[in-house]
C-alpha positions as a printed Julia matrix, in Angstrom:
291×3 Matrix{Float64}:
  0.0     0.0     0.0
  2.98    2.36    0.46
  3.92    2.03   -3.02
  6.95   -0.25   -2.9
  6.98   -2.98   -5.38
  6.5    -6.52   -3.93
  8.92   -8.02   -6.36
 12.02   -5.59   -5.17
 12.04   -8.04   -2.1
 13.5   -11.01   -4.58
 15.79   -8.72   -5.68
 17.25   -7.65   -2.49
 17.35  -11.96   -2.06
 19.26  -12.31   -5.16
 21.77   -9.87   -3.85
 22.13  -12.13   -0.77
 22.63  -15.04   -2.39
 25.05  -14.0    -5.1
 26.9   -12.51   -2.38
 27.21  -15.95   -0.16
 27.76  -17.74   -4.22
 30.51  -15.44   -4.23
 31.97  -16.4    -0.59
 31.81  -20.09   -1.53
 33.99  -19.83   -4.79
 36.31  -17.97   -2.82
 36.8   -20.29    0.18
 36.69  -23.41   -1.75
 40.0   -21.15   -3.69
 41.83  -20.45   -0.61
 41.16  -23.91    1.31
 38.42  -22.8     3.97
 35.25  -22.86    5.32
 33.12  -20.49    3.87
 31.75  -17.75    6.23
 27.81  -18.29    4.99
 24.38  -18.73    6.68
 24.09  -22.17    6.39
 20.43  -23.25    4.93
 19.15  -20.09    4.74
 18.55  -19.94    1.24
 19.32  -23.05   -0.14
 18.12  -23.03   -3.45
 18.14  -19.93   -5.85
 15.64  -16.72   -5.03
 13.45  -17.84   -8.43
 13.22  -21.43   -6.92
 12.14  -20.48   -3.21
  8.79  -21.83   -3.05
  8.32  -19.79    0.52
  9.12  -16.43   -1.15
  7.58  -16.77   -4.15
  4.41  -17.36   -2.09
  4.9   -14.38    0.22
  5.43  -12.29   -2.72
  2.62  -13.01   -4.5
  0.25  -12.54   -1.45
  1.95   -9.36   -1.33
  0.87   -8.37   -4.71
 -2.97   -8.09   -4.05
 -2.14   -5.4    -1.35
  0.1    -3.12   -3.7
 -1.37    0.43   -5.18
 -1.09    0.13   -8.63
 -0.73    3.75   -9.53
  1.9     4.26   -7.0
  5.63    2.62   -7.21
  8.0     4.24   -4.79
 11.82    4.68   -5.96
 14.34    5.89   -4.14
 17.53    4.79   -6.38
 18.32    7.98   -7.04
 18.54    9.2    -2.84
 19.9     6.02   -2.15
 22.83    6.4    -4.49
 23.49    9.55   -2.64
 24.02    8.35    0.62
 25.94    5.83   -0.84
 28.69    8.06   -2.43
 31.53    8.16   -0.23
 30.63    5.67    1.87
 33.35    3.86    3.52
 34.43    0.3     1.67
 35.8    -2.21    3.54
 38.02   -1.5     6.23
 37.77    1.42    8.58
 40.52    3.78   10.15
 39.56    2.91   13.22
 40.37   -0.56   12.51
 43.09   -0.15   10.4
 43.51   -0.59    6.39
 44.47   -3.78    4.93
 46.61   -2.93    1.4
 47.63   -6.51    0.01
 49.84   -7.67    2.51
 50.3    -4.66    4.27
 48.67   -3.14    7.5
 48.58    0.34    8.29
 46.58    1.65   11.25
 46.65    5.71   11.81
 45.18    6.06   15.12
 47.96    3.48   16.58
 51.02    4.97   14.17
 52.32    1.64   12.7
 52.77   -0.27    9.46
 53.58   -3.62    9.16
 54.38   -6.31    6.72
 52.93   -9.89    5.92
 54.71  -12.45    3.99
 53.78  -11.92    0.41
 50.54  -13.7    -0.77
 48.94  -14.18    2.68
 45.71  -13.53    3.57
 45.36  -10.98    6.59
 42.17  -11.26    8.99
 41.51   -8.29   10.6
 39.94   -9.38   13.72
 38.22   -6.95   16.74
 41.91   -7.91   19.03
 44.09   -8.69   16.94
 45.86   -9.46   13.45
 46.24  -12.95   11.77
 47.88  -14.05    8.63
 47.68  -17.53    6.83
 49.78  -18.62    3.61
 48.15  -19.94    0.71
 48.26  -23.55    1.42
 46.72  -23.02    4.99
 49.73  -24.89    7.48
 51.02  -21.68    8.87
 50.14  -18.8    10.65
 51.2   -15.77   12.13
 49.16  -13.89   14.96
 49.78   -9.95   16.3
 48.04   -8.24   18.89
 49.08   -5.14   21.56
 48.58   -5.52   24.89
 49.07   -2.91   28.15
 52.38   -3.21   29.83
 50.99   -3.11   33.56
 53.63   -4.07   35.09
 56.96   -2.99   34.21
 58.89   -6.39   33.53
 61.78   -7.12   30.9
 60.72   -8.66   27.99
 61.23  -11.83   28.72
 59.93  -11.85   31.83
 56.89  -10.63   29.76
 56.81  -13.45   27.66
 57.09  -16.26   30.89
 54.7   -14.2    33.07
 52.72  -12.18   31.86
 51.84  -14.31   28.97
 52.54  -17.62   31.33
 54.9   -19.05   28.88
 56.91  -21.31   31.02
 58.28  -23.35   28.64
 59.81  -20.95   27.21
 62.87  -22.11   24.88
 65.42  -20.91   22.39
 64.58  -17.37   24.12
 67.3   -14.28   23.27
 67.04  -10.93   23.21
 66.34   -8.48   20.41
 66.11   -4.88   19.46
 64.15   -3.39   16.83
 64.24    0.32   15.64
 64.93    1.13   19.37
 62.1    -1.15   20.83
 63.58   -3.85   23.56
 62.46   -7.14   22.72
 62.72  -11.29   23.79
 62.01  -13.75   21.38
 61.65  -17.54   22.05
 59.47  -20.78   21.18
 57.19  -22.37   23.44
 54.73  -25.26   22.84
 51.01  -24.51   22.5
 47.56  -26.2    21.97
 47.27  -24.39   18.56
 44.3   -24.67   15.96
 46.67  -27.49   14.24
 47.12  -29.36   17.48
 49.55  -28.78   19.9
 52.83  -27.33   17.84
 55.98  -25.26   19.09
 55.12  -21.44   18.48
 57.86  -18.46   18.18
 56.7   -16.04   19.79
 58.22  -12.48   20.02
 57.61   -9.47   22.04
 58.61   -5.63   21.59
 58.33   -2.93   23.9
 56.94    0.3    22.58
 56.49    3.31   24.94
 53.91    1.25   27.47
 52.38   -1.37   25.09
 53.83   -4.74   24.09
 53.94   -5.37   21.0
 53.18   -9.53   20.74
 53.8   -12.08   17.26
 52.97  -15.45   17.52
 53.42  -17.56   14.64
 53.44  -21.37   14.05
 53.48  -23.8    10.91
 52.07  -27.53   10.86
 55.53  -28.65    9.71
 57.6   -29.81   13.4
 61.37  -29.9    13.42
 64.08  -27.32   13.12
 64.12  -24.91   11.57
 60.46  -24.45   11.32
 59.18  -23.8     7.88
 57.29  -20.06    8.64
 60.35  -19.34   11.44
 62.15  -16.86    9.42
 58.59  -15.15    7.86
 57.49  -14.39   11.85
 60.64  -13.01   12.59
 60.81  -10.89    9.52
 56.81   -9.63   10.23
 57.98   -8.71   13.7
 60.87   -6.85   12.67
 58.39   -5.06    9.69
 56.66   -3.25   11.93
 57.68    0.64   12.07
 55.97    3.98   12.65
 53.6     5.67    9.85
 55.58    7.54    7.69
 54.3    10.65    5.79
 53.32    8.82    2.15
 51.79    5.67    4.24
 49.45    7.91    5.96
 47.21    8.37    3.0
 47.6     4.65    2.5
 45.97    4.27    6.64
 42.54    5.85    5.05
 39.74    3.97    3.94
 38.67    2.95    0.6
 35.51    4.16   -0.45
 32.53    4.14   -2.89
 32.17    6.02   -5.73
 29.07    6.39   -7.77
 29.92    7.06  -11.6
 28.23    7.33  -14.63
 29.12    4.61  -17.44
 29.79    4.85  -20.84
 29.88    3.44  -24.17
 32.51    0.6   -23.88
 32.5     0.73  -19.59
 33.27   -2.88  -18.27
 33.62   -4.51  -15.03
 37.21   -5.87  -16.31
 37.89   -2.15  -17.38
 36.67   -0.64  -14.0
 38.67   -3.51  -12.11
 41.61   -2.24  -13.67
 41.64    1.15  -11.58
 39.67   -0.32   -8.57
 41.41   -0.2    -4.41
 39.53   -3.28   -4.25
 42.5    -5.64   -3.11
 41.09   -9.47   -4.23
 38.71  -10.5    -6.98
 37.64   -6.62   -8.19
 35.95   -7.04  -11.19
 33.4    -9.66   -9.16
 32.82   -7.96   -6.25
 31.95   -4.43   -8.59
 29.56   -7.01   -9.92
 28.24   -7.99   -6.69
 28.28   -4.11   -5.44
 26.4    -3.09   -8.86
 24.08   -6.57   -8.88
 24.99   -7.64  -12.02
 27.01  -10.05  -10.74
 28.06  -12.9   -11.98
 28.75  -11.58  -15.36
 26.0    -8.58  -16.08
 27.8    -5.35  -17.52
 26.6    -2.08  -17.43
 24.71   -0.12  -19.83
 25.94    3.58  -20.98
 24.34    6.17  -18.72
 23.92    4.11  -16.07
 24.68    4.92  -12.33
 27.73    2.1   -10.97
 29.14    2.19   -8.1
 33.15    1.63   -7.97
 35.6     1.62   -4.94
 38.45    4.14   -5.06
């Protein structure tokens, strides 16, 4: 009765479930579980027997000389909205970190995938038997490093431990064994001082026996990280959307070319644009892109 049209509802479904199509091609590429609503939606919007139903009860209550669209409005509020990662998170570039608020940068080994979690940083390699782990913690009580890593992190098993320094930040670095999402493993851990936080990597690989087969890639990450400098601060602000008006010969695969979007551009401007997953635009119309 408002003037919305019923149908738009299997729209916004088809959105949903060309998004979760899209997480399941892309988990099954990197060797994961796919983050999905299992069930939800198990067959295709068209085939849903429940929402074709709803919708077409819905039809005998809709004005037919009123259709409300707000595309236009919506597209508005949409331009310049923030893509992906925030500042106050912190920006994922590749396999690169940079957080502004917190003034640091730091490096992954090439070709990992980073997780941006609410406490913390992880890593994984492509073929999924390694990882690398970074969070910051309060220094609350003023320890050495080492004692740090045995105390305050109750790593009494500490082995191989010696000290370190990196771009004047005291650190201890050792290996300790740990119940670890691959079973229980040996993990180098290291630990930096900065001002009163401690900085803490963890990193592991499935692979047992010296020397481990990530050891040298944890050490390096730890020793990556470094203060913001002046050209990486406009690399610590957020992507964002941009709404642009296509023209004759305007592509997903040419858009994808110039996109910030780090992985898979050209199918997620799909999936942004619902066209996905191989609809192209037509000249004049609005698309959104991420820049």
């Amino acid at each position: 009765r408002s003037g919305y049209d019923p149908q738009a509802m299997l729209r916004i479904i088809h959105v949903l479930k060309d998004q979760e199509t899209f997480e399941v091609q892309r988990a099954k590429e990197e060797g994961r579980e796919p983050h999905v609503y299992h069930g939800l939606f198990s067959t295709h919007p068209d085939n849903d027997q429940r929402l074709q139903e709803v919708v077409g009860a819905a039809r005998q209550f809709a004005n037919p000389s009123a259709r409300t669209n707000n595309t236009a409005e919506f597209l508005r509020h949409l331009d310049g909205l923030v893509f992906g990662d925030s500042a106050q998170e912190g920006i994922r570039r590749g396999n690169r970190f940079y957080h502004a608020e917190l003034d640091f940068a730091l490096t992954f080994p090439a070709g990992w995938r980073i997780e941006n979690g609410t406490d913390r940083l992880s890593a994984q390699p492509p073929s999924n038997d390694g990882m690398i782990q970074f969070s910051l913690q309060d220094i609350n009580k003023r320890v050495t490093p080492e004692a740090y890593l045995r105390t305050q992190l109750k790593l009494g098993n500490l082995q191989r431990g010696e000290s370190l320094e990196h771009d004047g930040m005291p650190g201890y670095t050792g290996i300790a064994e740990q119940n670890t999402p691959f079973g229980r493993l040996p993990v180098r851990y290291v630990v930096l001082y900065r001002g009163d936080q401690a900085l803490i990597f963890a990193g592991l690989s499935k692979t047992r026996g010296m020397p481990y087969k990530y050891d040298s890639q944890i050490l390096q990450t730890a020793r990556s990280f470094h203060r913001l400098t002046a050209d990486e601060r406009k690399l610590a602000e957020p992507q964002r959307i941009q709404i642009i008006r296509a023209k004759p010969g305007t592509t997903f695969a040419v858009l994808a070319r110039d996109s910030a979007i780090p992985n898979h551009p050209e199918a997620q401007l799909r999936l942004l644009n619902g066209r996905y997953p191989s609809g192209e635009p037509a000249p004049g119309d609005a698309v959104k892109v991420v820049r």
